[in-house]
C-alpha positions as CSV (number, residue, x, y, z in Angstrom):
1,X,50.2,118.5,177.2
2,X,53.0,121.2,176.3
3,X,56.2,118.8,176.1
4,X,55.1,115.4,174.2
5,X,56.6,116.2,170.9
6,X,60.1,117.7,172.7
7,X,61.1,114.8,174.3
8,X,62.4,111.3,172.6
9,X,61.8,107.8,172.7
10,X,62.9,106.4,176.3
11,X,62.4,110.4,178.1
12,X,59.2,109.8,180.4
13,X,57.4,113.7,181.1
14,X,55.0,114.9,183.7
15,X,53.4,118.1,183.9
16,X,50.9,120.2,186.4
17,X,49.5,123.0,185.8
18,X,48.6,125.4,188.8
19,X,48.5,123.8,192.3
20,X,46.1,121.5,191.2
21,X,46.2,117.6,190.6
22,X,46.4,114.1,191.2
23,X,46.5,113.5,195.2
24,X,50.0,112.0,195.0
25,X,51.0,114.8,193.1
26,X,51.5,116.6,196.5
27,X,52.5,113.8,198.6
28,X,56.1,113.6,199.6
29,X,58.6,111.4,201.6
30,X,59.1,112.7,205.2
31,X,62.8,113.2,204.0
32,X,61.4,115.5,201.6
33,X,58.5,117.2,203.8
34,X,61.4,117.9,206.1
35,X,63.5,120.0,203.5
36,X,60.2,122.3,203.3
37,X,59.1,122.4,206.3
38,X,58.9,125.6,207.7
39,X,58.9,127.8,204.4
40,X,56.3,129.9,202.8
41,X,53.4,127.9,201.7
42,X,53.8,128.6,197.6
43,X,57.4,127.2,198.2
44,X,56.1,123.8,199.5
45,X,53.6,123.7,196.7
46,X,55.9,124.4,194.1
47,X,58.4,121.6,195.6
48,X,55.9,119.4,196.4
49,X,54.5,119.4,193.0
50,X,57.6,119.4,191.0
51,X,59.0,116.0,193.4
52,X,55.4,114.4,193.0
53,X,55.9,114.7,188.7
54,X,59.2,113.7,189.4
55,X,58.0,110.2,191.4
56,X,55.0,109.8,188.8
57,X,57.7,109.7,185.5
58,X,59.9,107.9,187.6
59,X,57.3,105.0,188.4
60,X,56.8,105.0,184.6
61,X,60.4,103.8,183.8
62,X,60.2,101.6,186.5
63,X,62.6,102.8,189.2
64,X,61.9,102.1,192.5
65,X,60.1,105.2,194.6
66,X,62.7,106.8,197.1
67,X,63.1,110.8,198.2
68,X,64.5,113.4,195.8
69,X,66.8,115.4,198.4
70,X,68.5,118.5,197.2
71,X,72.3,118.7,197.2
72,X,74.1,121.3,198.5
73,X,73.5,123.5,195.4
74,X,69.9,122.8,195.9
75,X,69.8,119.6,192.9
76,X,68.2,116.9,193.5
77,X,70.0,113.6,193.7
78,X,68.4,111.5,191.6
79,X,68.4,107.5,191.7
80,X,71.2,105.8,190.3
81,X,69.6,104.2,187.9
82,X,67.9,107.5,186.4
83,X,69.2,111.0,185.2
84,X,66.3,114.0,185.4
85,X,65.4,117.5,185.8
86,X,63.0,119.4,187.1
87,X,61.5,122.8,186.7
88,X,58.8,125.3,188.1
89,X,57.4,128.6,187.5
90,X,54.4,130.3,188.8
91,X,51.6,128.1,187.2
92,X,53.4,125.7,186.1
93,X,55.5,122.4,187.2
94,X,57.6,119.2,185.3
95,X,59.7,116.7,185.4
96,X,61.4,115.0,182.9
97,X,63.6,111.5,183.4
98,X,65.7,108.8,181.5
99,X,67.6,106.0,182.2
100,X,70.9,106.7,183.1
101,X,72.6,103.9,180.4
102,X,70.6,105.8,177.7
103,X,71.1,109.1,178.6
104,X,73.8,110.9,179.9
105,X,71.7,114.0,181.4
106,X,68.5,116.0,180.6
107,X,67.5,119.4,181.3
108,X,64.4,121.3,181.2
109,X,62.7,125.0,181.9
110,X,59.9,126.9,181.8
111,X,59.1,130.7,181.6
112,X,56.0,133.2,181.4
113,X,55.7,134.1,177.7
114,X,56.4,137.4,178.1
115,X,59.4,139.1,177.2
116,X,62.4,139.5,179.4
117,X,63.2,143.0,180.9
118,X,65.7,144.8,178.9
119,X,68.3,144.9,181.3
120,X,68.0,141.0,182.2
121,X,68.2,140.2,178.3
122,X,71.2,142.6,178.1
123,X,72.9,140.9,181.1
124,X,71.6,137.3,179.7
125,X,71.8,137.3,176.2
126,X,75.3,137.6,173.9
127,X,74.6,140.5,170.9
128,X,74.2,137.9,168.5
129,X,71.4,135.9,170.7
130,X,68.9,139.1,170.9
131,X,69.4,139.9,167.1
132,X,68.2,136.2,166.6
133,X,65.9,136.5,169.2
134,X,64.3,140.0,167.7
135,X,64.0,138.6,164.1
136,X,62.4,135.5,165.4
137,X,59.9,137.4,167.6
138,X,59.3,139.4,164.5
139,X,58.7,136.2,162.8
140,X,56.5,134.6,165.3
141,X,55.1,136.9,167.4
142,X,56.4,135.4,170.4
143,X,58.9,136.6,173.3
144,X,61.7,135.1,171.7
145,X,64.3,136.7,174.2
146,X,62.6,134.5,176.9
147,X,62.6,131.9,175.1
148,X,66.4,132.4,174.2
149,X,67.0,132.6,178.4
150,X,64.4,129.2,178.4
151,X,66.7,127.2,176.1
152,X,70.0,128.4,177.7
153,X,68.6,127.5,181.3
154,X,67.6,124.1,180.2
155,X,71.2,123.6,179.2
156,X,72.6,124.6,182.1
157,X,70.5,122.2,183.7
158,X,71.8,119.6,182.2
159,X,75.4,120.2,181.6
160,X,76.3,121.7,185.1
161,X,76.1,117.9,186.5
162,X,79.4,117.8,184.5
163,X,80.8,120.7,183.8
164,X,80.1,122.2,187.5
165,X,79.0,125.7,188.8
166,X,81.9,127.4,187.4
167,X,79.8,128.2,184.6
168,X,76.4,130.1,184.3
169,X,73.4,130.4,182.0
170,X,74.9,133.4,180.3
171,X,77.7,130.8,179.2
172,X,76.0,128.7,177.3
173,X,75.1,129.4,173.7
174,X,72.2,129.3,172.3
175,X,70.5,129.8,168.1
176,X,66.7,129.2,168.4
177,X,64.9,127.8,164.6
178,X,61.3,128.6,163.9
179,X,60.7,124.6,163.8
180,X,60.7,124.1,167.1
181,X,64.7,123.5,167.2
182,X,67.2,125.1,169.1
183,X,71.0,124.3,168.7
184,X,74.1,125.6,171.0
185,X,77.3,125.2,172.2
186,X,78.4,124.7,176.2
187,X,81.2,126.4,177.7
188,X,84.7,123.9,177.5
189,X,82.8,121.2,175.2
190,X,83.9,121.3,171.7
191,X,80.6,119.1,169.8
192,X,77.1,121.5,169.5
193,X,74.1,120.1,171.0
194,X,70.3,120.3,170.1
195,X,67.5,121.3,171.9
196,X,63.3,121.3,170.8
197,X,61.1,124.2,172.7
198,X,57.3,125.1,172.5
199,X,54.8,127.6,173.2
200,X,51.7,126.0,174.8
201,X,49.2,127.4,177.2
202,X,51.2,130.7,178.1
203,X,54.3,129.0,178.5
204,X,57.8,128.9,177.0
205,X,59.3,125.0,177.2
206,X,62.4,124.4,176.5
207,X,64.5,120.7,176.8
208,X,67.5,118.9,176.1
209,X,68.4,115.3,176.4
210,X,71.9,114.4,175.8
211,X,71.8,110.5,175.0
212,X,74.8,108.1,176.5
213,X,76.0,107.2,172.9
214,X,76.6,110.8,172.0
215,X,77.9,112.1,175.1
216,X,79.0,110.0,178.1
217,X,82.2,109.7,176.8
218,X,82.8,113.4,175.8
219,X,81.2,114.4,179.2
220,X,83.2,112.4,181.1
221,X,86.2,113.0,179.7
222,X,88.0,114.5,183.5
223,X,84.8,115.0,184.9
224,X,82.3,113.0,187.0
225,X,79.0,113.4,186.7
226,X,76.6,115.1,189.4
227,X,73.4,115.0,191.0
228,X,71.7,117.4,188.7
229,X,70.2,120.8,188.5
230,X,66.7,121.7,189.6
């Protein structure tokens, strides 16, 4: 399993690697078979898959099964009695959920560990990111400017509930730590926040889970939550 030791106490996971897996991993509502219907065949796969880990972690806490429809910005509205995120890259699919009085929002991503193209990382990455980024990949021997774009995605996913799409990726802050740590800073929020990442299996992992106690009241502060980011 890449993400056991990234997420906390009350944060149930699932993963798939590849298009393979359990049956009901690929088995959606006919809400959600509609949404796909019609596009290339990966595309289903990779939405199938992603909605069926999604269903499994929900079962897990104990929230009733109903369909995962995207928003107009393509989130999925979760049930009201859960926060989540989901994420997908070639290979590679997971979901990660909460209850919504524990925590205020998650987010999660996954890359290809391999480096980013210069001129992404350039567009991407603030100066002081890819000099932390080049000494830890230095240190490690890993693509740390991936992972750099891994950690800031996963907290875009889970701010934008609150904060909106009038911020991007490139706005959000990120210092990676060899331990498995990352810590940043979101565009108009004042507190930092923490992150955990990995390296498993060919794969950058990157999450954040903002707990209710810490955050509900500094995230909702003139703003209402969401439906997520995907």
């Amino acid at each position: 399993m890449v993400l056991d030791r990234l997420v906390p106490s009350g944060v149930e996971l699932c993963e798939v690697y590849g298009d393979a897996g359990p049956e009901e991993m690929a088995c959606l509502f006919p809400s959600e078979q509609a949404v796909v219907r019609g596009l290339p065949g990966e595309r289903q796969r990779e939405f199938a898959i992603a909605r069926g880990c999604a269903h499994r972690a929900l079962a897990r806490l104990g929230v009733p099964p109903e369909p995962l429809l995207p928003d107009v910005s393509g989130a999925p509205r979760w049930p009201r009695a859960a926060v989540g995120s989901l994420t997908h890259c070639p290979g590679y699919r997971a979901a990660v959920v909460a209850p919504a009085g524990k925590y205020a929002a998650l987010g999660i991503d996954a890359e290809p560990a391999a480096p980013l193209p210069a001129v992404v990382a350039a567009r991407l990455l603030a100066d002081a990111e890819r000099r932390s980024a080049n000494a830890l990949s230095a240190a490690l021997g890993m693509p740390a400017d991936r992972l750099a774009f891994c950690a800031k995605e996963a907290s875009y996913k889970a701010f934008s509930p609150w904060l909106g799409r009038r911020w991007g990726v490139r706005d959000f802050v990120v210092r990676l730590a060899a331990d498995g740590l990352f810590r940043g800073v979101a565009p108009e929020v004042r507190h930092g926040f923490e992150g955990r990442w990995a390296v498993r299996s060919g794969y950058l992992v990157a999450v954040v889970c903002l707990t209710s106690a810490d955050w509900s009241g500094l995230l909702s502060a003139g703003v209402s939550p969401g439906s997520g980011w995907h």
